[in-house]
N, C-alpha and C positions, 0 to 999 in steps of 0.2 A: 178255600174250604167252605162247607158248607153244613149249617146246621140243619136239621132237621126238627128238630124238638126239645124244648127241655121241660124238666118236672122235677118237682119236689117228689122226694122219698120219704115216706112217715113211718119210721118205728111202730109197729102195733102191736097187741096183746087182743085187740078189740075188731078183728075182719070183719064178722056179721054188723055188727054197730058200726062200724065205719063204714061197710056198702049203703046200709038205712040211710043212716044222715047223708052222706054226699050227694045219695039218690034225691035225696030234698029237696036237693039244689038241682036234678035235674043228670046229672052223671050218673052212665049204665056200664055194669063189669060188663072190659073188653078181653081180659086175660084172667086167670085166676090159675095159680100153680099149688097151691098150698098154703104156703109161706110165702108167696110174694100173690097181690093181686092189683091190676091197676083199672081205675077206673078212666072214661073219658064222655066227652059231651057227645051225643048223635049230631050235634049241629055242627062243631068243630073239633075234630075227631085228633088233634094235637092238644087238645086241653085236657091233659092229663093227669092224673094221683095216685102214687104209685103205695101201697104200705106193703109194709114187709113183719114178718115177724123175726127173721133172720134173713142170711144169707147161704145159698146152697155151696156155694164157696169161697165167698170171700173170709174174711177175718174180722169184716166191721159190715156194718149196716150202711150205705150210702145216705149223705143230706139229699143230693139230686141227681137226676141224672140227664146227662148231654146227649142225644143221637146225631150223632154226624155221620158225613159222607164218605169218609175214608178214616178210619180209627187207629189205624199204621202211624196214616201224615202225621194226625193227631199226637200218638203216644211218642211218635221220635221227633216232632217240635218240644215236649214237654221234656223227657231226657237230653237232650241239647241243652235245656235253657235249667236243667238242675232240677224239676221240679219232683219233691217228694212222691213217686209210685209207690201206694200201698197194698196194688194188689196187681201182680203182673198184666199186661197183657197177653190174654186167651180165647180160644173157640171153647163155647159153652154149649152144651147138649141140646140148652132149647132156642139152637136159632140165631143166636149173636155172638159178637167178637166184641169185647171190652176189656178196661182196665181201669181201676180206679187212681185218683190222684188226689193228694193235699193241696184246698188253694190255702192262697195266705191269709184265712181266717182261720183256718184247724179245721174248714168243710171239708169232708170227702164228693168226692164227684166222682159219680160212673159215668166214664167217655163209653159209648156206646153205637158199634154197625149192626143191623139187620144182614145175615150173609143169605 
């Protein structure tokens, strides 16, 4: 299997203030939906930040999120092995297949394809 990416998901109340400051550092919005927007580096364009102020379907906000290569393998290695699904596996309107999981710290993780 193959990762692709990972990133922190940050809770926000604060989008314009969090573009400002991350921009500080250098990171320009590469996505912006509303309610979720991510930012990432022009140099290394996987160094990503994603905030959210909810979730357009989920039930919970994710801590991070995984993009992998196949999110199938993914999600039926993780039901095999028991692990807590919080948020089924699904095709999402803008572009991707995901499902969130509980690791065994109580983080939520969006497993995440690009289709």
């Amino acid at each position: 299997m193959s990762i692709r990416r990972a990133m922190p998901d940050i809770r926000s109340e604060a989008m314009e203030e969090s573009r400002e400051f991350y921009g500080l550092m250098g990171f320009e919005e590469v996505m912006n939906l509303g309610w979720v927007m991510t930012l990432a580096s022009p140099s290394n364009p996987t160094a990503q930040v994603t905030f959210m102020t909810h979730d357009e379907t989920a039930p919970v906000v994710p801590d991070m999120s995984v993009e992998v290569e196949d999110v199938d393998a993914v999600h039926a290695r993780m039901v095999e092995n028991g692990a807590e699904i919080v948020h089924p596996l699904r095709n999402e309107e803008w572009g991707v297949r995901r499902f969130f999981v509980r690791d065994p710290n109580g983080r939520v993780v969006n497993v995440v394809s690009h289709k």
